[in-house]
N, C-alpha and C positions, 0 to 999 in steps of 0.2 A: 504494500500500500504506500508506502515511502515515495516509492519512484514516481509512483501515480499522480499524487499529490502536488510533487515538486514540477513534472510535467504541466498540469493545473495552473500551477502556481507562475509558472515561465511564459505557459501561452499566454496567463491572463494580463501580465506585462508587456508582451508582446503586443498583444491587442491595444492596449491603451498608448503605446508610444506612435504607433501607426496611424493611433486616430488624431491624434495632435495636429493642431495646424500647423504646418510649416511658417516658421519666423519670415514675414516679409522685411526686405531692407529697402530703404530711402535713402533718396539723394537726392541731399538739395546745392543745387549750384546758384552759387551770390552772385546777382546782375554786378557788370563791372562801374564805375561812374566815369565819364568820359566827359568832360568840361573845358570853359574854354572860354576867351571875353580877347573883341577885337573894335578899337576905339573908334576906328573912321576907316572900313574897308573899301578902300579904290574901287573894286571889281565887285561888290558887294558878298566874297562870299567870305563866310565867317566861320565855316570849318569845313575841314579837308581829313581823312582818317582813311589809312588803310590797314584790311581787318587781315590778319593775320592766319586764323584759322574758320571757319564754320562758323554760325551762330545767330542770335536775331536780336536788334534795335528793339526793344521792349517799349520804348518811350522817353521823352524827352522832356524839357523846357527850356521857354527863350524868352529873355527879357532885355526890354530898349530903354537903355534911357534918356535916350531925347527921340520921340515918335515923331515921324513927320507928318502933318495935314493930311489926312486922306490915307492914313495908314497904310502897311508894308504890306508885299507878295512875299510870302516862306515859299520855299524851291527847295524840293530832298529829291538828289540824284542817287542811284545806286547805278555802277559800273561793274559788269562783271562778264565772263566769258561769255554769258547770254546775251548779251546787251545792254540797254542802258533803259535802266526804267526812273520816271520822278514821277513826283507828287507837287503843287502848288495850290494854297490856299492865302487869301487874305487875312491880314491881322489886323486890328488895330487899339487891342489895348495894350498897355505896358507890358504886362506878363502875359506866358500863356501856356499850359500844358498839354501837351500832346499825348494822346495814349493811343498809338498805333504800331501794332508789328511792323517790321520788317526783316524778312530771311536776309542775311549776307554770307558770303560764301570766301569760301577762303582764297586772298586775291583779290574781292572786292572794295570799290574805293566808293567811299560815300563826300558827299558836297552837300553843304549845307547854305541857300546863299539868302540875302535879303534883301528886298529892292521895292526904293521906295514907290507907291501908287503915283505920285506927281515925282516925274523925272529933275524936275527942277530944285526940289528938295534933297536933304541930305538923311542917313540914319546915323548915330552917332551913339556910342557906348553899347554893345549887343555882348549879351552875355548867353550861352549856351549850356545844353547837360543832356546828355542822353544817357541811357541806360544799354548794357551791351550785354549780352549772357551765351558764352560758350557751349555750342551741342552737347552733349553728352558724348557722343563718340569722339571729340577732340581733347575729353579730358583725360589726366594720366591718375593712378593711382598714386598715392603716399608711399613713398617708398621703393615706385620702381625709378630705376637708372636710365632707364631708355628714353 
């Protein structure tokens, strides 16, 4: 009866480790901050960035501080083996946050540029901040060498 018992005893552990949920793991990857302030740009563009590996523009902000009359055009270019894709929208308060993906890809060059509605006028003090978060397949683990 010994044997039986302990047979019993083995399977009914066995049972119960089997039934355990498997421990899920998480990752969380920190959006990078990517910032930037340009006083009087000539050409109106006020950031230039290229991204290094994979990843997505989560979001941004951009603030003026001297808005001209009839508020500014934002202009987001993204340059990449595919071609070139932008975005423009009007602005015209001081501040203003953007909450829009963007895929970049490794290689890709993004332009940020601002241009005022009356060409006659100037933009003056532009400060910038975007958020940058690398794929998950571009990260490395803690502790490898490679």
């Amino acid at each position: 009866m010994g044997l039986e018992e302990d047979v019993k005893k083995l399977k009914t552990v066995v049972d119960r480790l089997t039934k355990r949920p498997t421990p899920q793991k998480k990752l969380f990857v920190t959006p990078y901050p990517i910032f930037g302030y340009e006083e009087n740009p000539l050409d109106g563009v006020v950031f230039r960035g290229l991204f290094y590996v994979d990843g997505s523009i989560t979001g941004g902000a951009i603030s003026i501080d001297e808005m001209p009359e009839g508020g500014v055009v934002l202009s987001a270019i993204v340059k990449d083996g595919d071609g070139e894709r932008a975005v423009s929208f009007g602005i015209k308060k001081d501040i203003v946050s953007i909450d829009r993906a963007v895929e970049v890809k490794a290689g890709s060059k993004v332009i940020v540029k601002v241009t005022p509605v009356n060409p006659e006028k100037e933009v003056k003090g532009i400060w910038t901040s975007l958020l940058w978060t690398p794929s998950i397949k571009s990260l490395r683990r803690i502790g490898d060498d490679s």
